[in-house]
N, C-alpha and C positions, 0 to 999 in steps of 0.2 A: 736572136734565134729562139725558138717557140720547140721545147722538149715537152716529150708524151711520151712519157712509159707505160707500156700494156704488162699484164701479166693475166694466169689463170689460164694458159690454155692448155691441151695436153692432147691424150689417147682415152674416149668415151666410146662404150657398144654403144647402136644404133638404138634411141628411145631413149637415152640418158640424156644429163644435163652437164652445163658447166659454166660460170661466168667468168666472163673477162673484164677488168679492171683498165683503167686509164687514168695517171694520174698525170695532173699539169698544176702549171701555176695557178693561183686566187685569183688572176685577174683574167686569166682564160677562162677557167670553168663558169665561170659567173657572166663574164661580159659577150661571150663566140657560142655560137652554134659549134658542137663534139658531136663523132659518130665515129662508126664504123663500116669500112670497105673491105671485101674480101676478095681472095684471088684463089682462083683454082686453077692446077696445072692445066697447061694450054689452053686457059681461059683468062677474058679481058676480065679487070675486076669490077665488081658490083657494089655498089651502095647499099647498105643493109639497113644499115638505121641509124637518124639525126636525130638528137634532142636540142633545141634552141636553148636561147639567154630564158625567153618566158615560158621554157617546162614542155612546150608542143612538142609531138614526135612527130614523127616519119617512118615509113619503114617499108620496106621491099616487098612485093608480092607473095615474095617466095618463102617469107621467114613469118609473115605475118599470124597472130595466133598463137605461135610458137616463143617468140624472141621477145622480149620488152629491154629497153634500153631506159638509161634511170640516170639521176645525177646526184652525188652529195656534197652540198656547196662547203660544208664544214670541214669535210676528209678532202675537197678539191680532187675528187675521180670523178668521171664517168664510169658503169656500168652498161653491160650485155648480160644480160640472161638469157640462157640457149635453152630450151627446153625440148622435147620431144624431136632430138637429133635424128640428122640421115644422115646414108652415106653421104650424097651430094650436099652438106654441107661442111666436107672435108676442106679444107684451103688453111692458107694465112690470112689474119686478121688483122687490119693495122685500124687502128686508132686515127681519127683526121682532126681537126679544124679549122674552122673556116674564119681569119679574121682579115680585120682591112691590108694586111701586109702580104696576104696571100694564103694559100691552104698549107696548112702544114701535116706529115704524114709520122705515125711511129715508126720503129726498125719493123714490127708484125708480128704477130702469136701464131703459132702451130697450131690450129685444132684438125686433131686428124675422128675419122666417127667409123670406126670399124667393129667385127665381130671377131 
């Protein structure tokens, strides 16, 4: 079983920032594509941003310019930086990877983006 723990998320006015954390095993973060999916009430969830084994990212229409997504192979987390929040990027954020045994998901972070 493949655990991912997220942290860092919380309650940001709109135009703030906040990063989320993902931490997993050495042989995840180094050897699996990590990102981040989000869900907003009565909505399907969306892919926000993948960073691969070889450092290439990914990243949604909707976050693009905004978000950068990062990895530290020594600390073993992935990284989200949220920067110049909306509302509409209010949801839960889970943490994914994708390895040959299947995708695996975190329990999800709170980010809520209010005034």
């Amino acid at each position: 079983q493949v655990q991912l723990v997220e942290s860092g998320g919380g309650l940001v006015e709109p135009g703030g920032s906040l990063r989320l954390s993902c931490s997993a095993a050495a042989s995840i973060v180094r050897r699996y594509s990590m990102g981040w999916y989000r869900q907003a009430p009565g909505k399907q969830h969306e892919l926000v941003a993948t960073i691969h084994n070889t450092g290439s990212t990914n990243y949604a229409d909707s976050v693009k310019g905004r978000f950068t997504i990062s990895k530290d192979n020594a600390e073993n987390t992935v990284y989200l930086q949220m920067n110049s929040l909306k509302a509409e990027d209010t949801a839960v954020y889970y943490c994914y990877t994708n390895t040959p045994g299947g995708e695996f998901w975190g329990r999800g972070s709170q980010v809520t983006v209010s005034s």
